[in-house]
PyMOL commands that place a pseudoatom at each C-alpha (Angstrom):
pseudoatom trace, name=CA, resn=UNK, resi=1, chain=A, elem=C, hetatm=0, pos=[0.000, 0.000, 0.000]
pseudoatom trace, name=CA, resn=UNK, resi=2, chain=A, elem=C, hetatm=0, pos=[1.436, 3.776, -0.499]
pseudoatom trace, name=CA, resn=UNK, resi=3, chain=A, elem=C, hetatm=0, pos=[2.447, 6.600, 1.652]
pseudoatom trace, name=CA, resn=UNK, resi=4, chain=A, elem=C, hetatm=0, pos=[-0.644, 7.914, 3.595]
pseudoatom trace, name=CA, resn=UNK, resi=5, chain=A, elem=C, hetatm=0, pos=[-0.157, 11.660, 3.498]
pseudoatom trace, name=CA, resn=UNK, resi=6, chain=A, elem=C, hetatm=0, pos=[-2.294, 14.407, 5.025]
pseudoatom trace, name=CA, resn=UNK, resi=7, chain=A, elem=C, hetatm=0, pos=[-3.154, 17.829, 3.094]
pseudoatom trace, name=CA, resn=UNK, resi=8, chain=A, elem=C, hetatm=0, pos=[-4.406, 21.180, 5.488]
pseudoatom trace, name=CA, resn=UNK, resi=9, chain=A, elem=C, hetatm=0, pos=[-5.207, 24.403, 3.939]
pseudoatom trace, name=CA, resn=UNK, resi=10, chain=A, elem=C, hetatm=0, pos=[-7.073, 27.508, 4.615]
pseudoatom trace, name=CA, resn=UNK, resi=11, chain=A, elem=C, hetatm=0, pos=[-6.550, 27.585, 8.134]
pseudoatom trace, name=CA, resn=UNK, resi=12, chain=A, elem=C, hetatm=0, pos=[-6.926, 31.947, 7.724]
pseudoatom trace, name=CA, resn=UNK, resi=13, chain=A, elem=C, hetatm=0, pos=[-5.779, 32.280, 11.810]
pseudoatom trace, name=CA, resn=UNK, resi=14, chain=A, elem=C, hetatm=0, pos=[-7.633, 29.370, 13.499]
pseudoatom trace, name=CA, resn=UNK, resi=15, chain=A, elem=C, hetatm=0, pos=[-5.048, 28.223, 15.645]
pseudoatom trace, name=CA, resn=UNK, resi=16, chain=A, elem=C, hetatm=0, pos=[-7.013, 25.887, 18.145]
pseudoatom trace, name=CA, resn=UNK, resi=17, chain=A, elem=C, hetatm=0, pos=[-9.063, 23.837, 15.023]
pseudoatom trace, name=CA, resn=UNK, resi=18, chain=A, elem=C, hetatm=0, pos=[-5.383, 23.733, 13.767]
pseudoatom trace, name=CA, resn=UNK, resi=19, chain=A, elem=C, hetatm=0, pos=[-3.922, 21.814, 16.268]
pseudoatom trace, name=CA, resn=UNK, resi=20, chain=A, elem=C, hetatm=0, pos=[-7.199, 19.894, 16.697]
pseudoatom trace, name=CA, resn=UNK, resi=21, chain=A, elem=C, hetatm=0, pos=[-6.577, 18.559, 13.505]
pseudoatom trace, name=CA, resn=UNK, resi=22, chain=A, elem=C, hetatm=0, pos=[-2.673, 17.781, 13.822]
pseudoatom trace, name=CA, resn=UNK, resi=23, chain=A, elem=C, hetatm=0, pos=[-3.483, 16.198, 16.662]
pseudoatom trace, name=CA, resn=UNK, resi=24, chain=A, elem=C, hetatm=0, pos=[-5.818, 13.761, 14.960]
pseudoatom trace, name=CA, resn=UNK, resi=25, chain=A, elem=C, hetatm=0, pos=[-3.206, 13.285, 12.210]
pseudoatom trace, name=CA, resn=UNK, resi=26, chain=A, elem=C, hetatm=0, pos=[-0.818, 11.938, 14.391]
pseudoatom trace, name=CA, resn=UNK, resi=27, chain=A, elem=C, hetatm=0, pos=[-2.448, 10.195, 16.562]
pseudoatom trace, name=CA, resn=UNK, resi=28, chain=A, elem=C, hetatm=0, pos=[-5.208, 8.190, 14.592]
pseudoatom trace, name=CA, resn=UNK, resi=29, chain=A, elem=C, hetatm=0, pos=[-4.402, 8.178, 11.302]
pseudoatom trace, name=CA, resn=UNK, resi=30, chain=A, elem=C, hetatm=0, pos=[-0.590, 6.825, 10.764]
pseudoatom trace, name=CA, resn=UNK, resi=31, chain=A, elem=C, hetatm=0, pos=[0.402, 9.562, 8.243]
pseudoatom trace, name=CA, resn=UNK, resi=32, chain=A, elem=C, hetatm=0, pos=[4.042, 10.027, 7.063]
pseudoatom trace, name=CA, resn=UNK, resi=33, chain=A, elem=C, hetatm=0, pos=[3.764, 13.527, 5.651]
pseudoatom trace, name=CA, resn=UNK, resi=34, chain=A, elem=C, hetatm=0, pos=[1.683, 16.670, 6.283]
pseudoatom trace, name=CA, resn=UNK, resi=35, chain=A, elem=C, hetatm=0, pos=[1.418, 18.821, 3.625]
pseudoatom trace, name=CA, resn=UNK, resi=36, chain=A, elem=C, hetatm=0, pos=[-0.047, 22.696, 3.727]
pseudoatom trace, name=CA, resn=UNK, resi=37, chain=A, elem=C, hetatm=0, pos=[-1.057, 24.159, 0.371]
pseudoatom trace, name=CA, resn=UNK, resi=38, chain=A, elem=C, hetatm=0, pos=[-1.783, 27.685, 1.771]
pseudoatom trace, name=CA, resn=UNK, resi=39, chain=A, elem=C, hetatm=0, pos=[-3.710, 30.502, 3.622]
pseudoatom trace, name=CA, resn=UNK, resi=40, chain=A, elem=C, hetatm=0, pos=[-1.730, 29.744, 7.142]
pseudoatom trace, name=CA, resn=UNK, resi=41, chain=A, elem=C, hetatm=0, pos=[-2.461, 33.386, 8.700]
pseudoatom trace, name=CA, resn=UNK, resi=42, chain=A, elem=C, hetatm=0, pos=[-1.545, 32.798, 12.211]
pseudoatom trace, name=CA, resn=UNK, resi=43, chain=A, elem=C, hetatm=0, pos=[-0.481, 36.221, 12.864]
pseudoatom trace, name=CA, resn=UNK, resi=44, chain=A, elem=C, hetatm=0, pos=[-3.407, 36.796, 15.598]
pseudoatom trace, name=CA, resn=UNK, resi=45, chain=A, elem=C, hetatm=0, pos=[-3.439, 33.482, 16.896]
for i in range(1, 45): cmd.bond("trace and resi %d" % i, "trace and resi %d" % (i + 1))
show_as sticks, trace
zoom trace
């Protein structure tokens, strides 16, 4: 079977469903890579 791989985008500042979600990715789903295509304003968070 491949590389399981995770893609996050358009996170635009939301710093707590952010790590939510990391959190999730690397502890339930057994992903190698995490990959962010964009729109990572965390200037405010």
């Amino acid at each position: 079977m491949g590389r399981k791989i995770a893609v996050i985008t358009d996170v635009h500042g939301n710093s707590s469903a952010l790590r939510a979600v990391i959190h999730d990715i690397e502890s339930e789903l057994d992903v190698e890579h995490i990959y962010c295509l964009g729109d990572m304003d965390l200037i405010h968070a």
